[in-house]
N, C-alpha and C positions, 0 to 999 in steps of 0.2 A: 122966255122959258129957260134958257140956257144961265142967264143972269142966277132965277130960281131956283134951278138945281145946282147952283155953285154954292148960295146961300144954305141950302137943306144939307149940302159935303158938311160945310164948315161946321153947320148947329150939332151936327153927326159927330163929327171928329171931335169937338172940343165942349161941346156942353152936355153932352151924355152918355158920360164913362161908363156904361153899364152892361154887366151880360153876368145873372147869377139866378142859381137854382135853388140855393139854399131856403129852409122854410123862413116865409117870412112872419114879424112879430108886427102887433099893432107899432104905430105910430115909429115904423123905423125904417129908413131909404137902402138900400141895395145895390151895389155899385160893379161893374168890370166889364170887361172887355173879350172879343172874338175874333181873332185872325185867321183865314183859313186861304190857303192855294190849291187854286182848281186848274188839271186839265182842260177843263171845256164848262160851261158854264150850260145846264142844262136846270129847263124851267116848269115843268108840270109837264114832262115829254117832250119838250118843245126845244129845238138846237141853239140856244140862241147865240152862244157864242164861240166857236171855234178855233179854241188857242188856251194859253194861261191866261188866268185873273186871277186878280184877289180882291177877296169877300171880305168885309169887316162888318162886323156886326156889334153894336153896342146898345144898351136901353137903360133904363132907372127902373127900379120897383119899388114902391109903398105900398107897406104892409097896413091894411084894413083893419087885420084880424091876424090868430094865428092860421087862418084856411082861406084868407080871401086875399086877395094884394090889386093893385094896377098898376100899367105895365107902360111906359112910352119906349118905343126902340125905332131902330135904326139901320137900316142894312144898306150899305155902300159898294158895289160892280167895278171893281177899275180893270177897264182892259191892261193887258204885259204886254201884248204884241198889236203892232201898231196893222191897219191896212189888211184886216183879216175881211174878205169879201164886204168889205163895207159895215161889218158889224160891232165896227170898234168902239162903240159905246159906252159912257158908262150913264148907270142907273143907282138911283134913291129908293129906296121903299120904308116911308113912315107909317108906324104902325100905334093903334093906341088901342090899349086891349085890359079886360076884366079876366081874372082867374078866379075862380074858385076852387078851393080840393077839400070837398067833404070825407073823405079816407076811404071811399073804393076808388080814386081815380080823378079827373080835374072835370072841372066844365069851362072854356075858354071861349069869350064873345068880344069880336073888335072890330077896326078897320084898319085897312091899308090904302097906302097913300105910294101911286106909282109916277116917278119923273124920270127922266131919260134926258142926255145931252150928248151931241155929236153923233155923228156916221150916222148908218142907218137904221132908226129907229124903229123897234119891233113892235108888233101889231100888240094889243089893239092902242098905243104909244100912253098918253099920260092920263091917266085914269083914278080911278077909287073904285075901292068893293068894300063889301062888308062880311064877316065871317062866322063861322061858330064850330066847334072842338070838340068834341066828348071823347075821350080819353081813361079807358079804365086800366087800374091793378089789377092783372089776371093774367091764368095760360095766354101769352103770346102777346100780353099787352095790346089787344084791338084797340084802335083809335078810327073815329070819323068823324072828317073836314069837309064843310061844305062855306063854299064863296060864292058871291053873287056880286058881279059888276052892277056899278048904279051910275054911271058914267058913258063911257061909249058902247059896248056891246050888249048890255044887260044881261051876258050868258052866265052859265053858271057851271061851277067845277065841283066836282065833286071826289074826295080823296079817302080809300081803304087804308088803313096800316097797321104792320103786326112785325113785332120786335119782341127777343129773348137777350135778357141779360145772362153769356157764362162767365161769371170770376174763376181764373185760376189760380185759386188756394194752393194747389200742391206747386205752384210756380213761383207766382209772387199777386197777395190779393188786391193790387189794388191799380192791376193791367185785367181790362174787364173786355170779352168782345160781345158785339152784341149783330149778330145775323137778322135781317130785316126785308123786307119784301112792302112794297109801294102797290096799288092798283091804281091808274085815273081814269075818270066818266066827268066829259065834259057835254052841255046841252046848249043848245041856242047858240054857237057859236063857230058854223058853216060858213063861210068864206073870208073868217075874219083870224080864226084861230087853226082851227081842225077843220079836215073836208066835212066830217058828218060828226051825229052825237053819238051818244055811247061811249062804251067803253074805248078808251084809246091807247094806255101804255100801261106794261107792269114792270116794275123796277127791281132788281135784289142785287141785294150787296152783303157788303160785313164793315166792321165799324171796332175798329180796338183803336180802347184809349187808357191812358196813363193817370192817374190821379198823384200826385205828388204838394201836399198841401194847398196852399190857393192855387195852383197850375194842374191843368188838365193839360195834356199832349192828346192827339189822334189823328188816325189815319185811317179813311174810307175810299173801301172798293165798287166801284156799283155799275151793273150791267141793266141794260134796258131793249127789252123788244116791244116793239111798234104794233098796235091794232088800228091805226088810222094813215090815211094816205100823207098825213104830213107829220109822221111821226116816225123816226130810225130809229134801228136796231146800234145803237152804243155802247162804248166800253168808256167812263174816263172815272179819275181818281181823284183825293183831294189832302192832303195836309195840311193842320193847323193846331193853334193852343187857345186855352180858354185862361183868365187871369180874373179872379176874384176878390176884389177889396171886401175885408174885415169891417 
């Protein structure tokens, strides 16, 4: 396995320079990149790693359509601090996902693909689920996530969200923050993930970022209180840049 998640780093790092929002057009690929540094490395409520990381994030998009695209991406975990309670892992998460955006909002259906290599590996450890998104344009921009492992737990997570975009125009338009608040309800997943089902954490923060031609800068705040007995009350933050190839 360790072999495997060495191989899924490398195809990450070097063969799928991608991370972009731009609308996509028929028959045309989409390319950049996501660097971001975390205090603490928190998962669906879940602690899992207590220290600095950095997150990279990368995928490809082809354009279907001007309202449809797919998606392969790539999210990469590298612990900064070595010998943190044994949790100094890092983790893969391959993803291959459909979008659509018929113009109230997306509808987004995929899977994820979870590896993990060294220290001590977090439940429920190397797994797959599969997903689905409804995401609409509106007051507070409501979104809802639901996953279902098909692997080892077969539990299933369930995720609220609601985010406001303010530009400030009278400052400079194109520093944007966006105030956001997280719910999770997770089911079937008692001694493996969460003590019980139900609701378990609600998350809010704030989120300003910078738009400066292909380069996005931002920095997010987010606090999280606990509804479940394996869930804490946390504070951690994160900085990073987004880079978009033309």
């Amino acid at each position: 396995m360790k072999a495997l998640c060495q191989g899924a780093i490398f195809f990450t790092l070097f063969f799928c320079p991608v991370l972009v929002t731009a609308e996509s057009k028929k028959d045309v690929w989409s390319y950049g990149i996501q660097s971001e540094l975390l205090s603490r490395y928190v998962f669906r409520g879940l602690d899992r790693y207590r220290g600095l990381s950095l997150h990279q994030d990368v995928n490809a998009r082809y354009g279907l359509s001007k309202k449809s695209e797919l998606v392969v991406d790539a999210k990469v975990h590298v612990p900064l601090q070595s010998e943190r309670d044994g949790t100094d892992f890092t983790a893969v998460i391959a993803s291959g996902i459909y979008k659509l955006s018929p113009g109230a909002g997306d509808v987004i259906v995929g899977g994820n693909w979870y590896g993990y290599s060294g220290g001590e590996i977090p439940a429920p450890g190397n797994t797959g689920e599969i997903f689905g998104i409804l995401a609409f344009s509106a007051v507070l921009n409501p979104s809802f996530s639901l996953f279902q492992d098909i692997d080892e737990t077969h539990g299933r997570y369930f995720e609220l969200g609601l985010s406001e975009e303010l530009a400030t125009d009278y400052y400079d338009p194109d520093v944007i923050f966006v105030p956001f608040i997280h719910m999770g309800f997770a089911f079937h997943t008692e001694n493996t993930l969460y003590a019980g089902s139900g609701f378990n954490h609600v998350a809010y923060g704030l989120k300003a970022r910078h738009e400066m031609n292909t380069w996005t800068f931002f920095v997010t705040l987010t606090h999280m209180d606990g509804a479940d007995a394996q869930v804490k009350s946390l504070n951690w933050a994160g900085i990073g840049a987004e880079y978009l190839f033309d």
